[in-house]
C-alpha positions as CSV (number, residue, x, y, z in Angstrom):
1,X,205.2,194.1,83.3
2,X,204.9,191.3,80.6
3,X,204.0,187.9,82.1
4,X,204.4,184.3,81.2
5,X,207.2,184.8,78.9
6,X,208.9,181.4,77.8
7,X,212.6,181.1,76.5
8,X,211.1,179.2,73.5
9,X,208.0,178.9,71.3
10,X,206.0,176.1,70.4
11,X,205.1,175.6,67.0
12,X,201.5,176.7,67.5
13,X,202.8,179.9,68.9
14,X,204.9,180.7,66.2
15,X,202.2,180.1,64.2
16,X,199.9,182.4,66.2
17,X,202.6,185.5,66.0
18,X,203.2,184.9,62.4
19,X,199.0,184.9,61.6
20,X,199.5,188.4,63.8
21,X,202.4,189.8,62.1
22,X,201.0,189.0,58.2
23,X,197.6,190.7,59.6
24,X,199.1,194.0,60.6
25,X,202.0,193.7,57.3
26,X,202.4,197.3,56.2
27,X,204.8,197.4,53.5
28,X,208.0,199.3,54.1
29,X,210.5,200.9,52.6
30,X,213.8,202.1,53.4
31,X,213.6,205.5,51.2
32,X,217.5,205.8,50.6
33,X,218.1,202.1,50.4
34,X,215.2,200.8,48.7
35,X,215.2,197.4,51.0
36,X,211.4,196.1,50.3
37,X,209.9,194.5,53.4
38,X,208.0,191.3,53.2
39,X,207.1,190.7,57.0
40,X,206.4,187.5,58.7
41,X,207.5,185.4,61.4
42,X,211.1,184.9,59.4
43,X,211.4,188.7,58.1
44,X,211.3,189.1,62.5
45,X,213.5,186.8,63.7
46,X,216.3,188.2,61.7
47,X,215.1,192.0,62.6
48,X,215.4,190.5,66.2
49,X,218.3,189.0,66.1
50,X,220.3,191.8,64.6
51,X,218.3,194.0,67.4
52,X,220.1,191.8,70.1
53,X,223.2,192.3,68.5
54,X,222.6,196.0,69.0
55,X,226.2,197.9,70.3
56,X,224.0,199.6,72.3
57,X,221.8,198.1,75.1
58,X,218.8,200.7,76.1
59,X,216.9,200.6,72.9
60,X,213.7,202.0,73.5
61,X,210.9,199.5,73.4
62,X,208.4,201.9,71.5
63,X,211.0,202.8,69.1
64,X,211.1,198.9,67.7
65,X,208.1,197.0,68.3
66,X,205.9,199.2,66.1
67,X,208.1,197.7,63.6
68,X,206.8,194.1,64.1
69,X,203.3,194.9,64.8
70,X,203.1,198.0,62.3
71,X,201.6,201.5,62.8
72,X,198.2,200.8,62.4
73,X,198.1,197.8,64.6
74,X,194.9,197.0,66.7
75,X,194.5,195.1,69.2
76,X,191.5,193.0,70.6
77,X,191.9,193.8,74.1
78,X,194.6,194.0,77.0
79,X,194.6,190.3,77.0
80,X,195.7,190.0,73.5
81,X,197.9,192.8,73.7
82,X,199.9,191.1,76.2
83,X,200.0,188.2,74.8
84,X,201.3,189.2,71.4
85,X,203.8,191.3,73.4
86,X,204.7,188.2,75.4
87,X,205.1,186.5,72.7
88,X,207.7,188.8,70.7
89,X,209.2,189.2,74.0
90,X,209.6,185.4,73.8
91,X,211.2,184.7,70.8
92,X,213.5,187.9,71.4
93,X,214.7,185.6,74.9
94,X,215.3,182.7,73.0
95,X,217.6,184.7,70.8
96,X,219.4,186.2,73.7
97,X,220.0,183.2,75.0
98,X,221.1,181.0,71.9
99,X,223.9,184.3,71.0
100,X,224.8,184.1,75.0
101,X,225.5,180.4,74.5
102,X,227.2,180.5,70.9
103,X,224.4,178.2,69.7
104,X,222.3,180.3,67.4
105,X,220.4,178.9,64.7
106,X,218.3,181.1,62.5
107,X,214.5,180.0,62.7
108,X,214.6,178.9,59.1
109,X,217.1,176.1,60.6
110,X,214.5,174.6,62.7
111,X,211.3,175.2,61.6
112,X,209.4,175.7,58.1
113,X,206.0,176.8,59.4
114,X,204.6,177.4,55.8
115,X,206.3,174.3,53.5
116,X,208.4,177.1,51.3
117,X,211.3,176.7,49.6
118,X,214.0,177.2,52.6
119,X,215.9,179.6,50.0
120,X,212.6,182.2,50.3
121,X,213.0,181.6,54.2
122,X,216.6,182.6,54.1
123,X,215.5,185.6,52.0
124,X,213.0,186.7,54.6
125,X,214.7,186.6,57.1
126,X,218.4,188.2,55.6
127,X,215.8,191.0,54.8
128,X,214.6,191.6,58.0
129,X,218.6,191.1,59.9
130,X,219.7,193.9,57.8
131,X,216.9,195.9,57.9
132,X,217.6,196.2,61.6
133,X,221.1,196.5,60.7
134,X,221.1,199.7,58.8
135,X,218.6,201.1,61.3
136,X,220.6,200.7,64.4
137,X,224.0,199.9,63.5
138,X,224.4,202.6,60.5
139,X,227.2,204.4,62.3
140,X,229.2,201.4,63.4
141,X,228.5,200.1,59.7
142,X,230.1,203.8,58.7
143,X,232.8,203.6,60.7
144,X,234.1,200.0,60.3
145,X,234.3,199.2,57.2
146,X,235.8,195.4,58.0
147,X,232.4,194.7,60.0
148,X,230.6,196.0,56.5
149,X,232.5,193.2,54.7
150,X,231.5,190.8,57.5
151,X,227.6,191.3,56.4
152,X,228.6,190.4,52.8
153,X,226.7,186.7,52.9
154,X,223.7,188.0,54.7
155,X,223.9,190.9,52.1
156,X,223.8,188.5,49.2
157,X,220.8,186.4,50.6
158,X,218.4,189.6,50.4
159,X,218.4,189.7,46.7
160,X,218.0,193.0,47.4
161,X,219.7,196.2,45.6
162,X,222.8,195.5,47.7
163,X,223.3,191.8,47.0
164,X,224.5,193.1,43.0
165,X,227.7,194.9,44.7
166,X,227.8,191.9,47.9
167,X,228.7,188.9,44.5
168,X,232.0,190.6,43.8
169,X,233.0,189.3,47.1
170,X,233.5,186.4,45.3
171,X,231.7,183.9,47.8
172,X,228.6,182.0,46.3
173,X,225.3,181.9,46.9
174,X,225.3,178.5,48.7
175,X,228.5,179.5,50.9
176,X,226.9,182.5,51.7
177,X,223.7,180.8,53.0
178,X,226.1,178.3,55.2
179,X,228.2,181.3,56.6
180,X,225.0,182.8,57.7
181,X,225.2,181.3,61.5
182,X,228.6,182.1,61.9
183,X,228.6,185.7,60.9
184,X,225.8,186.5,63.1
185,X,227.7,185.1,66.6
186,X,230.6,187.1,64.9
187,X,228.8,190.4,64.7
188,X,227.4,189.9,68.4
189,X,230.7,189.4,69.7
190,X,232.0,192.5,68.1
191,X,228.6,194.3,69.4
192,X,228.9,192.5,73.2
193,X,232.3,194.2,73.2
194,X,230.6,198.0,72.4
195,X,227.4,196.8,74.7
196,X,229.8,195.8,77.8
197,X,231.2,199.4,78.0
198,X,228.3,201.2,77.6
199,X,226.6,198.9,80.6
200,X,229.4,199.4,82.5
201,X,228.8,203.3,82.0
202,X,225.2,202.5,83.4
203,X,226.4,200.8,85.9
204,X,228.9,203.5,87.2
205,X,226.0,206.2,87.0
206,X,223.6,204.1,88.4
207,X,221.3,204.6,85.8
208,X,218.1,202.5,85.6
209,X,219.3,200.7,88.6
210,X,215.9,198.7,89.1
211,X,215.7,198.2,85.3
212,X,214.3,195.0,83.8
213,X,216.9,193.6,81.1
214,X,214.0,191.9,79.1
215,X,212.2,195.2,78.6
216,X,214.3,197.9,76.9
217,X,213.5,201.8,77.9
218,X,216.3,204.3,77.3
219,X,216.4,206.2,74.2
220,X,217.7,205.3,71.0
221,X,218.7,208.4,69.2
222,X,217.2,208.3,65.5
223,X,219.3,209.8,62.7
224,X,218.1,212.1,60.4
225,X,218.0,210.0,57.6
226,X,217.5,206.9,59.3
227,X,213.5,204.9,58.3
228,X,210.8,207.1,61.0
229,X,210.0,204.9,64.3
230,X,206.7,205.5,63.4
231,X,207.0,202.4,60.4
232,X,205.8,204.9,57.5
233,X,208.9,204.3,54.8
234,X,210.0,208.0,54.9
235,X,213.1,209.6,56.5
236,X,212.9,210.5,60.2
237,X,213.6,214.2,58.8
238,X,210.5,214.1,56.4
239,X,208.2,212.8,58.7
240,X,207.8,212.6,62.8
241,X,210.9,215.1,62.9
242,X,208.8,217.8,61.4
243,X,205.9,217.1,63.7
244,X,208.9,216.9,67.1
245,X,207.6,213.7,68.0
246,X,209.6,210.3,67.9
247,X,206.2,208.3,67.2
248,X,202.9,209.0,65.8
């Protein structure tokens, strides 16, 4: 069980996950999308917030924390291993409960730990929301294409290969930034909606009955083409699907 996990960071905490996260930075790639990852602190706030805003609830833990801490992570000891985790775990709450409470303001909002231009923060972080996004929303995305259009802002303020096709939408780049907020609450609601009925599936069933809601277990199901849990860039089918593993 994690311990001493607080509903908010301090600035010095931030500051010690960010010094962890840029230490273990593995660059990754999306192979079909080409969506370059520049991990920090911002980069996984928005990969956190878009994994809160996951339609389905029971995402295994292993399957995205490798993601923040990278494959080849190391750890100190047990004592810093729980803290890091704590303090992931952390930050994840205090999104939880800012989307619970309609109240959510990206980090870059609040807090410029590194004095850089706030448009490279909103970059960062866009990056790392719809990195998230395509990896465990891809079939929702699919599906409905009016919740596609709905990522159009946070699109744009990658710069990525995707922002090119995101300008015909016709909104700017400064609207875009300020519609940011909003579209994320709007995506969790839509999500919340899809999370409620599968919960109320669990609940019927029984399933994971003495669960912990903070520390996610059941299994997500990784598509074939979808980036490998394991954080190496390829395709699940080109890599830990060959070997039948989920992670290395």
């Amino acid at each position: 069980m994690l311990m001493n996990q607080k509903k908010k960071l301090s600035i010095s905490e931030l500051k010690i996950l960010d010094q962890h996260i840029i230490t273990n930075f593995d660059q990754i790639k999306t192979e079909e999308k080409e969506l370059e990852i520049n991990k920090d602190i911002y980069w996984v706030e928005g990969y956190l917030c878009a994994l809160t805003s996951s339609p389905e609830p029971m995402i295994k833990m292993d399957f995205w924390v490798p993601y923040i801490n990278g494959a080849d992570c190391v750890f100190e000891s047990a004592e810093h291993t729980n803290t890091t985790i704590s303090l992931i775990f952390s930050l994840r709450n205090n999104i939880v409960d800012k989307l619970n409470n309609e109240s959510y303001k990206p980090l870059y909002e609040t807090h410029n730990l590194k004095n850089e231009p706030k448009e490279t923060l909103i970059t960062k972080w866009a990056k790392g929301y719809l990195f998230a996004t395509l990896l465990f929303h891809a079939d929702l995305l699919d599906q409905e294409e009016e919740i596609a259009r709905l990522l159009v802002p946070i699109i744009m303020a990658t710069e990525g290969p995707f922002s090119k096709e995101a300008v015909k939408s016709g909104v700017s780049k400064k609207e875009a930034f300020k519609l940011i907020p909003k579209i994320v609450l709007a995506f969790d609601k839509i999500c919340r909606e899809r999370r409620h009925f599968y919960l109320e599936e669990l609940k019927n069933s029984n399933h994971n009955s003495n669960h912990n809601p903070h520390i996610i277990t059941h299994d997500f199901k990784v598509g074939r083409n979808n980036p490998c849990p394991c954080g190496s860039g390829k395709k699940f089918k080109k890599c830990c699907l060959l070997k039948k593993e989920t992670l290395h």
